[in-house]
N, C-alpha and C positions, 0 to 999 in steps of 0.2 A: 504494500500500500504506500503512494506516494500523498504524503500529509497536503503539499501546491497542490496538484490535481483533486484532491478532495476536495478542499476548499475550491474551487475553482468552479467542481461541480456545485457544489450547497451554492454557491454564490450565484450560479446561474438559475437551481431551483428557484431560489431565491426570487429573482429579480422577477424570472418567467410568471410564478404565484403572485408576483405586486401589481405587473403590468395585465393579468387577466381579474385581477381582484376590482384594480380603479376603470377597465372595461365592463366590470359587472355594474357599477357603482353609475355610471355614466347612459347605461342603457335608459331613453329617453321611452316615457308611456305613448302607446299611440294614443291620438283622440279621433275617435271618430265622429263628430258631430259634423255634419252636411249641412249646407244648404237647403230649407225646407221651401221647396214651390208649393205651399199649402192653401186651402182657402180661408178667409175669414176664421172660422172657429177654430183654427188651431191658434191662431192668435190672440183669441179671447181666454183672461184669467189673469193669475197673480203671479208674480215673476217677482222673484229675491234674489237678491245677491252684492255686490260687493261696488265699489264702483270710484271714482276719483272729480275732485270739487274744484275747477277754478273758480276765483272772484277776478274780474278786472282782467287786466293784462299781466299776471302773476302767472309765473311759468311754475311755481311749486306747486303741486296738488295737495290738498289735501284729502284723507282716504276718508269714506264715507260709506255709511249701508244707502242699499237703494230699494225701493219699491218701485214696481210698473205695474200698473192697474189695468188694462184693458176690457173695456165694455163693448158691445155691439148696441145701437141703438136704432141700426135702419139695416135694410140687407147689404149695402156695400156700407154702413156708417160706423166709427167706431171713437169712442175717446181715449185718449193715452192718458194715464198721468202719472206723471213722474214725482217722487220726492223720495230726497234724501234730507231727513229729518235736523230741524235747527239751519239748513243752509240754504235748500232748495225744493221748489212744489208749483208744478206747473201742468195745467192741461192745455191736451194739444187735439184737434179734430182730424179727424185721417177719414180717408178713403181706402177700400180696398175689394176692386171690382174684378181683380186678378189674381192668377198665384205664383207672384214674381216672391220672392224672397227677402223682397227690404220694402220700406214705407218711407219718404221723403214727402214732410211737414213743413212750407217754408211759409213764412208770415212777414207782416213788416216788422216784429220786431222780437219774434222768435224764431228757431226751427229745431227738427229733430229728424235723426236718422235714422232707423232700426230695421236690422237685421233678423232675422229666424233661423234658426238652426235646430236641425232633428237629431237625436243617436236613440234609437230602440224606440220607447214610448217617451221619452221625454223631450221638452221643449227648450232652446237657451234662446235670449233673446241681448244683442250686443246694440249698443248706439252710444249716441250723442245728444243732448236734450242742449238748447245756447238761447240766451238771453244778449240780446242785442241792443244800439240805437245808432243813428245815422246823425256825424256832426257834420258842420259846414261849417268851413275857414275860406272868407272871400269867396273865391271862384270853384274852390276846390270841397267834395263831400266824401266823407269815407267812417267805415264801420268801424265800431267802438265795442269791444265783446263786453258784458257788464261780469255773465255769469257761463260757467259752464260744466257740465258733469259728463262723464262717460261713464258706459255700467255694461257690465256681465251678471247677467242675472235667469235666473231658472227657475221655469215654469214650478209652482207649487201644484199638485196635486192634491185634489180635491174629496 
């Protein structure tokens, strides 16, 4: 037995068990959440989850819980409402005569984005809800963000 070549092996076992330990460690989960082209009613319900809060022109977020409330109130009619409690709480009117995948809300002085996404029976639902207004200096008019939230949030079942 040569004492360098044993060590040489252990050293290799060695490295070879670190380098497949931090490949174990590293293995990323799939998600499979899709795209739902769904109608209406999968849209409608209560949606939790987590979400992030500007005020103003502030680039830090603040982290926030979020609620979306989704009612139907006509066969394409539906209301959104957004709040994340103490910051933000906003209804928004939507249409939805299709089954595209996202709902764009724009207003004069709000708008909202949202997303659907399916995995098995469940629902997630990703956007942007922004509180706006439009200044004018002289000649020139341009948008002023007041408030904004982004959120990941999933459908509660009933």
């Amino acid at each position: 037995m040569n004492p360098v070549n044993d060590m040489k092996r252990i050293t290799a076992i060695l490295v070879f068990l670190s380098v497949a330990a931090v490949f174990m460690q590293c293995k990323k989960e799939t998600e499979d959440w899709i795209y739902c082209h769904c109608t209406i009613e999968s849209w409608v319900g209560t949606f939790k989850g987590d979400g992030n809060y500007y005020k103003d022109e502030e680039t830090d977020a603040q982290p926030v819980e979020v609620e979306v409330v989704i009612d139907q109130f006509a066969a394409y009619n539906m209301t959104v409402r957004i709040v994340a409690p103490d910051v933000y709480s906003e209804t928004f009117y939507a249409t939805k005569n299709d089954s595209t995948y996202y709902i764009n809300v724009n207003a004069s002085n709000k708008s909202l984005v949202l997303n659907l996404k399916k995995k098995g029976a469940d629902f997630k639902l990703t956007g942007t809800a922004k509180n706006f207004h439009i200044e004018v200096e002289q000649d020139t008019s341009y948008l002023v963000t007041d408030k904004v939230v982004s959120f990941d949030v999933v459908k509660i079942r009933e």
